[in-house]
C-alpha positions as CSV (number, residue, x, y, z in Angstrom):
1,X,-61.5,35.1,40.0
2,X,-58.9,37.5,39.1
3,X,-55.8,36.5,36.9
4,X,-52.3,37.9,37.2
5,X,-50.9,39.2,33.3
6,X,-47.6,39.5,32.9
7,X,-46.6,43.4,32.4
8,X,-44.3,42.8,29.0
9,X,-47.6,40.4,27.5
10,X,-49.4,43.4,28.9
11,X,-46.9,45.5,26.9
12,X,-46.7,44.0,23.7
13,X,-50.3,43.5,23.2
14,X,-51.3,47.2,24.0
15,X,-48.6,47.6,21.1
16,X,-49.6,45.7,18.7
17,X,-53.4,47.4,19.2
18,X,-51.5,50.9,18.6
19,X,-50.4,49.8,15.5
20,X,-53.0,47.8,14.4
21,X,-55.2,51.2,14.7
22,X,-52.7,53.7,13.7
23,X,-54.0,54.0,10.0
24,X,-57.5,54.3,11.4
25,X,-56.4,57.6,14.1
26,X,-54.2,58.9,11.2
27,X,-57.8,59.1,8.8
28,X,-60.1,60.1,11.5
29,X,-57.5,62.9,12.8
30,X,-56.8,64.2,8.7
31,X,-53.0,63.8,9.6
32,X,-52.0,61.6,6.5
33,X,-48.6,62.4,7.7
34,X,-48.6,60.4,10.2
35,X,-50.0,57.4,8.2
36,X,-46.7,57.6,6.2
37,X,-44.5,57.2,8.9
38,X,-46.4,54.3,10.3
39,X,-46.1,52.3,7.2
40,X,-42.4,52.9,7.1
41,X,-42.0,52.0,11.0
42,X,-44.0,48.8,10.1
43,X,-41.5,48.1,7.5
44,X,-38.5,48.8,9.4
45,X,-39.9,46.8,12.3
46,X,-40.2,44.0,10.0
47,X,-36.9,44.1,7.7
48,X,-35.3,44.7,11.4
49,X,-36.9,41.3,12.8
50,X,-35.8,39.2,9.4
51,X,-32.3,40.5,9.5
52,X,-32.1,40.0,13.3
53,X,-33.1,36.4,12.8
54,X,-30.6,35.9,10.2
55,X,-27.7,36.4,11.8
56,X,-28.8,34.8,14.5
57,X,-29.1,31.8,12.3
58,X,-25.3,32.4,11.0
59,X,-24.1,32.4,14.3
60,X,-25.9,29.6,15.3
61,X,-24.1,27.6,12.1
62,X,-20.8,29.4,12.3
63,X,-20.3,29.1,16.3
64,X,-22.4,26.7,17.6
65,X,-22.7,23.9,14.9
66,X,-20.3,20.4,15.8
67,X,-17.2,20.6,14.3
68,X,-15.1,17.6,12.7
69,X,-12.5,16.2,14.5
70,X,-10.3,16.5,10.9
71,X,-9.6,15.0,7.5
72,X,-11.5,15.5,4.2
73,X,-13.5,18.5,3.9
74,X,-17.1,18.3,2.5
75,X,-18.0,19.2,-1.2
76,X,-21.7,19.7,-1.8
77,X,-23.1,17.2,-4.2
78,X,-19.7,15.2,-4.3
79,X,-18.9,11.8,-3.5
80,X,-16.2,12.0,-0.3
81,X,-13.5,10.1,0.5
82,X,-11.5,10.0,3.4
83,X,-7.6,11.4,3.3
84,X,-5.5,8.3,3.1
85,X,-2.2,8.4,5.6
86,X,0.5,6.3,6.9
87,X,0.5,5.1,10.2
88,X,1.9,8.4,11.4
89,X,-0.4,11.0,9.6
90,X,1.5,11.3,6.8
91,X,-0.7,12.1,3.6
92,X,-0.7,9.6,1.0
93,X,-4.1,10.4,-1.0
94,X,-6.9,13.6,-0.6
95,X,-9.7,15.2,-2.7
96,X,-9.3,18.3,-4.0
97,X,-11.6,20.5,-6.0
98,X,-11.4,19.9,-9.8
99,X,-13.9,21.3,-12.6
100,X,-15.9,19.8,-15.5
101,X,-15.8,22.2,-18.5
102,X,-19.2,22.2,-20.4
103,X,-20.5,24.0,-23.3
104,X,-23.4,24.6,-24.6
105,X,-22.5,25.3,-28.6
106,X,-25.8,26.7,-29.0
107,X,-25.1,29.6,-26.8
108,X,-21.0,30.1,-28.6
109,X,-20.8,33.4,-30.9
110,X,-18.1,32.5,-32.5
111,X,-17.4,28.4,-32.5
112,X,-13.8,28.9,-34.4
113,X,-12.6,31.5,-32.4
114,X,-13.8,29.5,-29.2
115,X,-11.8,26.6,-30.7
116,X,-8.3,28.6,-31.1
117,X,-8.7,30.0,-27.8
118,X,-9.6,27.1,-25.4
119,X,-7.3,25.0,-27.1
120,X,-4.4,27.7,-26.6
121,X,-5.1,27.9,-22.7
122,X,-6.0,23.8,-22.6
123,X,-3.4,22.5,-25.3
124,X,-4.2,19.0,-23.7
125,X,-7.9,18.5,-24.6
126,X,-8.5,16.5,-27.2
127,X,-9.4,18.7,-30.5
128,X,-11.3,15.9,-32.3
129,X,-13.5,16.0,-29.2
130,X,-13.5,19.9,-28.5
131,X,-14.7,20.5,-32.3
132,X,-17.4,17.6,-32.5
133,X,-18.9,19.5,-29.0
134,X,-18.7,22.7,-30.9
135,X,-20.2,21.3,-33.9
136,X,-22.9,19.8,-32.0
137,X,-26.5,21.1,-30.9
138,X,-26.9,20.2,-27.2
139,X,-24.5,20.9,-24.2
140,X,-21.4,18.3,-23.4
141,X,-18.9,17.9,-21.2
142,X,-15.2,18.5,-23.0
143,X,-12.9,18.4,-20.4
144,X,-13.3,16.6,-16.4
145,X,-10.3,17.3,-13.9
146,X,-9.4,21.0,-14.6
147,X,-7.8,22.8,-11.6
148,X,-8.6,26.1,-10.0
149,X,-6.1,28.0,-12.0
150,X,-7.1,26.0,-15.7
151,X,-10.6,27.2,-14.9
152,X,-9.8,30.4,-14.0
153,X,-7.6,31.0,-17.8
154,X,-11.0,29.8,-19.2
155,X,-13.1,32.0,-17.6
156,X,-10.6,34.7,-18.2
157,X,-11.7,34.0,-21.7
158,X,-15.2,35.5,-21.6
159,X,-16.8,33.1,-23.9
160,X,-20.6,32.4,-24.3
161,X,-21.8,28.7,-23.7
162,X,-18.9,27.5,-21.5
163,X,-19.9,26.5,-17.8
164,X,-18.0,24.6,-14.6
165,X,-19.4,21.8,-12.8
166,X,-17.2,21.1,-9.5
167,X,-15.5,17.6,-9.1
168,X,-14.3,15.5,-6.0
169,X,-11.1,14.7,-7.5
170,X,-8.8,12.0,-6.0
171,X,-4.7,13.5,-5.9
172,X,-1.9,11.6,-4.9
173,X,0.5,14.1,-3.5
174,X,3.7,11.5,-3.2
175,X,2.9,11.2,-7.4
176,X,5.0,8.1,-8.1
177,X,5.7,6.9,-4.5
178,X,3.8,4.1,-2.9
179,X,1.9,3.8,-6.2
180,X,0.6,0.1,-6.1
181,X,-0.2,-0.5,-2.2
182,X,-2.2,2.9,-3.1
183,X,-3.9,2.3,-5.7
184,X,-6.3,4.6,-7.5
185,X,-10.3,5.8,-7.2
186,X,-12.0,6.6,-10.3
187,X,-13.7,10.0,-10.5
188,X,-17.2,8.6,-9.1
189,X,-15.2,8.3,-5.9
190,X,-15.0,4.4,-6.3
191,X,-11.8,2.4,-5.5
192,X,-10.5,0.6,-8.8
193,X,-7.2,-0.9,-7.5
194,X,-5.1,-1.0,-4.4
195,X,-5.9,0.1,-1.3
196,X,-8.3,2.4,-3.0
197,X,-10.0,-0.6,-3.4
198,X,-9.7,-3.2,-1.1
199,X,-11.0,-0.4,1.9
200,X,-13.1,1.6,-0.4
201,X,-16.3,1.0,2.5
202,X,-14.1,2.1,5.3
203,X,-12.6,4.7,3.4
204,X,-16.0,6.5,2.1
205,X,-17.1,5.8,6.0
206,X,-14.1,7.7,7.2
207,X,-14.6,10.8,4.8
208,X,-18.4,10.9,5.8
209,X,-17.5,11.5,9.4
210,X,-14.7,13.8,8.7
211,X,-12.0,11.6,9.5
212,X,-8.6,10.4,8.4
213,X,-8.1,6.7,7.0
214,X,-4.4,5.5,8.5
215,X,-2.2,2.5,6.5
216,X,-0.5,0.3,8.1
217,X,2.9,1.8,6.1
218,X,5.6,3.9,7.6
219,X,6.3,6.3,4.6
220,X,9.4,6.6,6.1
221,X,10.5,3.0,5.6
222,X,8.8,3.0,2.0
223,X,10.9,5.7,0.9
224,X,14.4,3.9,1.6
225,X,13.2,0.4,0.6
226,X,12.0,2.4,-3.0
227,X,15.4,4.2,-2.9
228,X,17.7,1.4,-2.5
229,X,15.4,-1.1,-4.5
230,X,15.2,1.7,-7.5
231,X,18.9,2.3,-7.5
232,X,20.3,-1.4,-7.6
233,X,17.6,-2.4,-10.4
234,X,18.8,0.6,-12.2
235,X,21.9,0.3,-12.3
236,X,21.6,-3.3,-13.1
237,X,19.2,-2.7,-16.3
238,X,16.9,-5.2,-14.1
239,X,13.5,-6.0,-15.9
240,X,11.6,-5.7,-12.2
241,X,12.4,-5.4,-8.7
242,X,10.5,-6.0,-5.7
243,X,10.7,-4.9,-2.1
244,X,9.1,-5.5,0.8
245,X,9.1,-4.9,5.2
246,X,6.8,-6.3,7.3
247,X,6.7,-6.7,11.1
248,X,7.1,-10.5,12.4
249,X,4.8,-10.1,15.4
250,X,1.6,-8.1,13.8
251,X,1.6,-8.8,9.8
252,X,1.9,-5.1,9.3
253,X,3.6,-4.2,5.8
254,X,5.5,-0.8,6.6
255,X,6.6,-0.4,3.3
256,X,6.0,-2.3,0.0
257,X,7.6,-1.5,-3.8
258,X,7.5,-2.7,-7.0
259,X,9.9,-1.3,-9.3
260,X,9.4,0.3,-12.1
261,X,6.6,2.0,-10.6
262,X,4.2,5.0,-12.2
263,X,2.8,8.1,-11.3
264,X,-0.4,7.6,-9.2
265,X,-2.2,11.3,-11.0
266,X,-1.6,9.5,-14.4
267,X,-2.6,5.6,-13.9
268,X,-3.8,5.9,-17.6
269,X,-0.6,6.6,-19.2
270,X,1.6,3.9,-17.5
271,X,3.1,0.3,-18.9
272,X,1.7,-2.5,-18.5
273,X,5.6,-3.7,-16.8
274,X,4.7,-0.4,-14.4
275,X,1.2,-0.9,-13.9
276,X,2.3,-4.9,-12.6
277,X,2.2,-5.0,-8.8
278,X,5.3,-7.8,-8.6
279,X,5.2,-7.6,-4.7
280,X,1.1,-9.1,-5.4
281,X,0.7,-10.8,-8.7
282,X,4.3,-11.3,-10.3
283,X,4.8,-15.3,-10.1
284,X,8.5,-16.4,-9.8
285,X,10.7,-19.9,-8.9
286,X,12.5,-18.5,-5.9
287,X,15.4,-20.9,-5.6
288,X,17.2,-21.5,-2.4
289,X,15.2,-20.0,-0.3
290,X,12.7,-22.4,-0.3
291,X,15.5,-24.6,1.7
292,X,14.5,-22.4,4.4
293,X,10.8,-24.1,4.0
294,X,12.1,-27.8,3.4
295,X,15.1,-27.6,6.2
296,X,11.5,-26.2,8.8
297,X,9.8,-28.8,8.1
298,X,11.9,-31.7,8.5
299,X,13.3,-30.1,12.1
300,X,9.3,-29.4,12.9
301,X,8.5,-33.4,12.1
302,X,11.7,-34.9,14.2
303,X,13.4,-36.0,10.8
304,X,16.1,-33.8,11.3
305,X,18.2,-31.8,13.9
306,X,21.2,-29.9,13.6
307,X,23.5,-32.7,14.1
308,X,22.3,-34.5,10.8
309,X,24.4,-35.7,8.4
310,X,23.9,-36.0,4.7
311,X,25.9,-37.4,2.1
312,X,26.7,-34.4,-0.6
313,X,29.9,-36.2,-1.5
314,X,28.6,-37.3,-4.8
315,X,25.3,-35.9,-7.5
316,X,22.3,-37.8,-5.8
317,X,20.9,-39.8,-8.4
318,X,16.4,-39.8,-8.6
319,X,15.9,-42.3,-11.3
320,X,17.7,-41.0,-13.9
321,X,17.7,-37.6,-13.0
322,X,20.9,-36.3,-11.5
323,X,21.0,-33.4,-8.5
324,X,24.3,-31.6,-8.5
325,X,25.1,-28.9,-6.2
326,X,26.3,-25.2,-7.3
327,X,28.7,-24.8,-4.6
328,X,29.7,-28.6,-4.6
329,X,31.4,-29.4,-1.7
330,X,31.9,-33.0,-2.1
331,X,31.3,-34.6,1.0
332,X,29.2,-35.2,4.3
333,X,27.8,-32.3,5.2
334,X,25.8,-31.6,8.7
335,X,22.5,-29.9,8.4
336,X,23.9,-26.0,9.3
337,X,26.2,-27.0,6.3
338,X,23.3,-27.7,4.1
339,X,22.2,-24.9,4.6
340,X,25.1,-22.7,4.8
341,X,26.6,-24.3,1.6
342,X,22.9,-24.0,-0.1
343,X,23.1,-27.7,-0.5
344,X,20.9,-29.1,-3.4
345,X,21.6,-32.4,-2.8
346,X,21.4,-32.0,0.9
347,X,17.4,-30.4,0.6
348,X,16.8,-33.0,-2.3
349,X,17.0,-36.0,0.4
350,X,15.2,-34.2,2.8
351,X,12.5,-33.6,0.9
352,X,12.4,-37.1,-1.2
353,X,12.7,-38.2,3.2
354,X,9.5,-36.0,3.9
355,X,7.1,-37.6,1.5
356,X,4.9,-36.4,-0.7
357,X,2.0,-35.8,2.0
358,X,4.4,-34.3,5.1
359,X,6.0,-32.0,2.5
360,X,2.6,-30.9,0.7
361,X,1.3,-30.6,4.6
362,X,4.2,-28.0,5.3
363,X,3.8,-26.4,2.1
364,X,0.4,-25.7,3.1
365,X,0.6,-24.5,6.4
366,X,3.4,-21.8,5.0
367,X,0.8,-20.4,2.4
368,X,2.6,-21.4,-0.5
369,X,-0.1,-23.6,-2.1
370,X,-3.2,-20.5,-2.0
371,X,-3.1,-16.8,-3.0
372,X,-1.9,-14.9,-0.1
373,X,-4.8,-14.1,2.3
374,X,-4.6,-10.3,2.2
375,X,-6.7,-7.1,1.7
376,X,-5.4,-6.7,-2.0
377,X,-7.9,-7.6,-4.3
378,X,-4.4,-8.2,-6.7
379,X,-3.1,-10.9,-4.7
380,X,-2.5,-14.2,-6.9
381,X,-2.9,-17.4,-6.4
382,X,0.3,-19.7,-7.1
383,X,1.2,-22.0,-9.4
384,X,1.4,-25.4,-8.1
385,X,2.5,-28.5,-8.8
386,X,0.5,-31.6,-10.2
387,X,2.1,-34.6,-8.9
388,X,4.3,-34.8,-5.7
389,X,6.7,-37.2,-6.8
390,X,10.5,-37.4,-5.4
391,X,11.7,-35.9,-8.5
392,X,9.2,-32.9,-8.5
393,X,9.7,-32.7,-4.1
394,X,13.4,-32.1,-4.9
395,X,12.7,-29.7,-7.1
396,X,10.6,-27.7,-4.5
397,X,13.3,-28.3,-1.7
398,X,15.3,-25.6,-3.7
399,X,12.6,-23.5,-5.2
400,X,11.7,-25.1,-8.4
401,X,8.6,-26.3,-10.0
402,X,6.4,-24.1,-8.0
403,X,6.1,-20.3,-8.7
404,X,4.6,-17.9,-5.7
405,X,4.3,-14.3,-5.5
406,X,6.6,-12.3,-3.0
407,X,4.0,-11.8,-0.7
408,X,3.3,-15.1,-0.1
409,X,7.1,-15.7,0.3
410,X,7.2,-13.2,2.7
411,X,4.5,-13.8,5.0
412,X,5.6,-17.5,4.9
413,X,9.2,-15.9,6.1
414,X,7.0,-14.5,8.8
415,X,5.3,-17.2,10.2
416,X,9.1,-19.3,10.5
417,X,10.6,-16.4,12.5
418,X,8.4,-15.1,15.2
419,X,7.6,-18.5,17.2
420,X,5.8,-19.9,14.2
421,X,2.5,-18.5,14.0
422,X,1.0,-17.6,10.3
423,X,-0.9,-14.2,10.8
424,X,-2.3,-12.6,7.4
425,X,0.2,-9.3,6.1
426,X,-2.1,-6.3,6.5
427,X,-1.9,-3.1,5.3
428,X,-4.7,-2.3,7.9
429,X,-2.9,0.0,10.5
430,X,-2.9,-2.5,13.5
431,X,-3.2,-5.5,11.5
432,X,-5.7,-7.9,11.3
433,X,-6.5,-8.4,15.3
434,X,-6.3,-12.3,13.9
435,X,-4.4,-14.5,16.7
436,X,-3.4,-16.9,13.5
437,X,-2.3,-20.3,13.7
438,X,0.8,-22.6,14.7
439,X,2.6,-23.8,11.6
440,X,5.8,-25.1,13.2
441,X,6.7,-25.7,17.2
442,X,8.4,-22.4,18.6
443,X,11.5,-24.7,19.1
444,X,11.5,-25.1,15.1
445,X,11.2,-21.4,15.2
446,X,14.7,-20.4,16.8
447,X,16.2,-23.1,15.1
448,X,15.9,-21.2,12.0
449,X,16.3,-17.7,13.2
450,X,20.1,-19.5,14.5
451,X,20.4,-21.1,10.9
452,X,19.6,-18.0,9.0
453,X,21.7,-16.1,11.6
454,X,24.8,-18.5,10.8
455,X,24.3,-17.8,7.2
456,X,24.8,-14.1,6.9
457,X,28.0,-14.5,9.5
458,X,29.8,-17.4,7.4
459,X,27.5,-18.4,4.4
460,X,26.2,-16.8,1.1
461,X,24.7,-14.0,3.1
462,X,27.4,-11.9,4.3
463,X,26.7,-8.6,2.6
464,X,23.0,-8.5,4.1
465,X,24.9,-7.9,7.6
466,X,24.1,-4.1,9.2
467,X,26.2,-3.2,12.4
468,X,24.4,-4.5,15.9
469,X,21.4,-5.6,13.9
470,X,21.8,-8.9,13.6
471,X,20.3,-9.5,10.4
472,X,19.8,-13.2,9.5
473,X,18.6,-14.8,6.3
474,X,18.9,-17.3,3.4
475,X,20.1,-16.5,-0.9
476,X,18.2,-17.5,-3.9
477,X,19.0,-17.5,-7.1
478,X,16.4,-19.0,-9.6
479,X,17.4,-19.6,-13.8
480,X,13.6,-19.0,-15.8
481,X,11.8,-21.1,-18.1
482,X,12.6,-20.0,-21.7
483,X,11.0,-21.8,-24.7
484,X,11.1,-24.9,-22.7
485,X,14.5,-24.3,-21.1
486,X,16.0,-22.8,-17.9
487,X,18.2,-20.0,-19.0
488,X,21.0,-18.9,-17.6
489,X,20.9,-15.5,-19.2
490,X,16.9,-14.8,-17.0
491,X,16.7,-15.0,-13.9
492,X,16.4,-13.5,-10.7
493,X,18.8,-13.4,-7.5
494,X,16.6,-12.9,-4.1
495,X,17.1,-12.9,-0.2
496,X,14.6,-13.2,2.5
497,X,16.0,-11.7,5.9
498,X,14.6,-11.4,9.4
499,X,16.3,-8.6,11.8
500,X,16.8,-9.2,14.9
501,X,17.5,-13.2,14.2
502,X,18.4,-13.8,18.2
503,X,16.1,-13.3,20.9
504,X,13.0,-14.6,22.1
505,X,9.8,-15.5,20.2
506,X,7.8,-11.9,21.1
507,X,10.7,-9.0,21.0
508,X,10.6,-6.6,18.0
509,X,11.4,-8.1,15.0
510,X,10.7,-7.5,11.4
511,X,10.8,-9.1,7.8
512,X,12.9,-7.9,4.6
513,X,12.0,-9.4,1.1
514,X,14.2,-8.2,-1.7
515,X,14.1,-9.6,-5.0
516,X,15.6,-8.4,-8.5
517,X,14.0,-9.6,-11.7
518,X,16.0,-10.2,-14.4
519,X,19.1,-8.1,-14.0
520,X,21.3,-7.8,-17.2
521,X,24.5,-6.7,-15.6
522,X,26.7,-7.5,-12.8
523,X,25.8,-10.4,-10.8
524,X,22.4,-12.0,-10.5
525,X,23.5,-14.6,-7.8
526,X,21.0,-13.4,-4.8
527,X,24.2,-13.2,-2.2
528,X,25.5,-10.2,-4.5
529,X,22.8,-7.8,-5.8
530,X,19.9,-8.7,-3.3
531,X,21.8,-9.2,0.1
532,X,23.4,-5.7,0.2
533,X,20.1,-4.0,-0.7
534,X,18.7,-5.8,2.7
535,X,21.4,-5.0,4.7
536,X,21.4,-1.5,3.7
537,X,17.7,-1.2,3.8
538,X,17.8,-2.5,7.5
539,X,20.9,-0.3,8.3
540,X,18.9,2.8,7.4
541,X,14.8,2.3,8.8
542,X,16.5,0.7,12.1
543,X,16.1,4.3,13.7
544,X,12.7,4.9,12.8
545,X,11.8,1.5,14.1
546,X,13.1,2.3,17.5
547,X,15.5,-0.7,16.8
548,X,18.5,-0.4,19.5
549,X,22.3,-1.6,18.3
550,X,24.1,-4.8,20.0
551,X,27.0,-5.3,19.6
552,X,28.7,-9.0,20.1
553,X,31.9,-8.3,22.5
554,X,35.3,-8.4,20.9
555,X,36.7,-11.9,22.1
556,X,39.0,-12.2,24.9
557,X,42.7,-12.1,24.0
558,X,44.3,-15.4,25.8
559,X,46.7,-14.9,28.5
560,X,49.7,-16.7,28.3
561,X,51.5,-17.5,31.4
């Protein structure tokens, strides 16, 4: 049987015999000539092969190879992390390439003179450490974090013993901005606080598959709420100051401050009053706008409605403990005018009218009793009362005896204005996907939304008002605890606002926490120094919220006849 060979197989094999018995024709013909060219043919013919196969290999890496879709690029041998944005792309944290400087002291010539000059080009390294590496007999690192150009002026150097090892270092481009919600990774590529921390899996996930890690935070919104917080606790030599935005129907935080604040790149150098996330873990009696809470629940149970009376025409007397109000008005006052008027006594008998189980109940519900359920690792639990008596539940109806962080305030704020649904605040772009859970009846709801509407148009909120936004909200103003005593000289002034307050349960609406901490000039009512700050913080981020202006139509002139 006859088989059919391919000509080039018939080729190439005829080839390789010519060359296989080149060196033998060259010897048995006396033309060593020719067995000198066929070695260097061989040679060619193989260098030719390897080279052809290594490009071919580039191209395949260079051209063909899956690309990322974005993000953080890859270091060999370096822990990645994902780029940290805003919800619109906007960079909040990368890795860029820093160096280790090593040196090996026993490979220095001239250990002063390597002292004088690396301290002259890196003033900041420590020279106690620098001179006990020098001193030493084995190689050390001196200095991690050096950038490009700091390795490059000790290279430039030309010393013996000194080597770079190449770091994955975390940089926080916005510096001081957004500090705390941030956070900070260590140099292992570990997240230590913020953020940083609380998505550290997702994040290293992210950077693994070349991708982006988005916040929930409009960097747009966080720079005015900083801006307008910074400036009014400036100028009011305030000890702390805290801001916050959220949206009503998702839990997103779109922007979230703590005054002062510190610069992200240089965590180690900062206060411990800097380093204090207030928004998270700073504890405070908020004052009057825990009426907001007590006036919800007594609606939500039936024990109220708006056309309540309640007798503020004299101090209401618990035992012998005597409740006077600040704005005394000094008579009956219906429920809108408890609220408008910031009524102590008004809240005192709601609250002694709830009980000590339907007011711990509501309390409850609104978050105000447990740390803030939130990604965070920071957030604090409150601290609560230990008996529920009348005395201590009138104390609570106006935001004493019980001191919560602003976060829980604000997501309780939350829950009272968009139907009455408690969702968990996220920083998690999207929120949490949770459906949440009723806390008060969606009638209870718009009842407050029209009570904290009525206050900023003729109560103590006035100055939170921004044109066609109808901004609603309640005041607070809180003395501390000094060596035993509430002083009048500590304290804080706050206002918790919801924008728009009219409308139904599901439209667009968002949340405004401002709170000033100890301010030591100029007012510290909360109508006065934390009202304005709302109004103009919701003045200013309407735009970039998509928020659209309505205006109430001027009233109709009567006709006379």
């Amino acid at each position: 049987m006859t088989s059919t060979v391919s000509p080039w197989l018939r080729w190439a094999s005829e080839a390789v015999w010519f060359v296989e018995h080149a060196f033998e024709r060259a010897h048995a013909d006396a033309r060593p000539e020719e067995d000198t060219r066929v070695r260097i043919f061989v040679l060619q013919l193989v260098f030719s092969a390897v080279f052809i196969a290594l490009a071919i290999g580039a191209t395949h890496a260079a051209v063909l190879a899956p690309r990322h879709a974005g993000g953080s690029a890859a270091i060999a041998g370096a822990l990645q992390r994902a780029d940290l944005t805003d919800r619109n792309g906007a960079l909040l944290a990368t890795n860029i390439v820093h160096y280790g400087l090593y040196i090996d002291p026993t490979e220095v010539w001239d250990r002063d003179a390597a002292f004088t000059q690396l301290r002259r080009v890196l003033p900041e390294v420590s020279a106690k450490k620098l001179r006990k590496v020098l001193n030493g007999d084995r190689r050390l690192i001196v200095q991690p974090g050096l950038t490009p150009a700091e390795r490059q002026a000790v290279h430039a150097l030309a010393l013996g013993g000194i080597s770079f090892e190449p770091e994955d270092r975390r940089v926080y481009p916005l510096n001081t901005s957004a500090a705390h919600l941030i956070g900070v990774a260590d140099t292992g590529g570990q997240g230590v606080s913020g953020a940083e921390l609380a998505f550290n899996s997702d994040i290293r996930a992210a950077g693994q598959q070349g991708q982006d890690f988005a916040l929930s935070i409009d960097l747009r919104v966080q720079g005015v709420l900083e801006n307008e917080l910074g400036a009014v606790a400036s100028a009011a030599g305030a000890k702390g100051a805290v801001g916050v935005v959220a949206d009503a129907r998702t839990g997103e935080i779109l922007g979230m401050a703590s005054w002062p604040t510190y610069d992200a790149n240089r965590r180690g150098s900062a206060s411990d009053n800097q380093a204090l996330n207030r928004v998270t873990s700073g504890h405070y009696e908020m004052g009057s706008v825990f009426k907001t809470f007590t006036v919800a629940a007594a609606l939500d149970t039936g024990q109220a409605d708006m056309n309540t009376l309640l007798d503020a025409s004299e101090a209401y007397m618990i035992g012998k403990r005597r409740i006077r109000d600040f704005h005394a008005t000094n008579k009956i006052l219906s429920l809108e005018e408890v609220y408008l008027h910031s009524s102590n006594i008004g809240t005192s008998r709601l609250a002694v009218e709830l009980g000590s189980d339907g007011m711990r109940d509501y309390f409850q519900r609104l978050g105000l009793l447990d740390a803030a359920p939130f990604e965070l690792k920071e957030s604090a639990r409150p601290r609560t009362p230990r008996d529920w008596s009348d005395s201590t539940r009138a104390s609570l109806s106006f935001g004493y005896g019980i001191m919560i962080t602003p976060l829980q305030m604000t997501a309780a704020t939350v829950a009272l204005v968009n139907g009455g649904i408690y969702r968990p605040l996220s920083l998690r772009h999207g929120g949490t996907g949770e459906e949440g859970r009723r806390v008060v009846r969606p009638e209870t709801s718009a009842e407050m939304r029209q009570l904290m509407r009525a206050n900023v148009l003729r109560g103590s909120g006035g100055q939170a008002d921004a044109p066609g936004l109808r901004v609603g909200g309640k005041t607070g103003s809180a003395n501390k605890l000094v060596n035993g005593r509430y002083d009048a000289g500590h304290g804080v002034g706050s206002f918790a606002a919801v924008f728009p307050a009219d409308g139904p349960d599901d439209v667009q609406r968002y949340v405004v926490f401002v709170l000033i901490d100890e301010p030591s000039q100029g007012s510290r009512l909360g109508g006065a120094i934390a009202a304005p700050v709302v109004g103009r913080v919701a003045d200013r981020i309407a735009p970039f919220l998509g928020l659209a202006r309505r205006f109430d139509p001027p009233p109709v002139a009567a006709v006379v006849p």
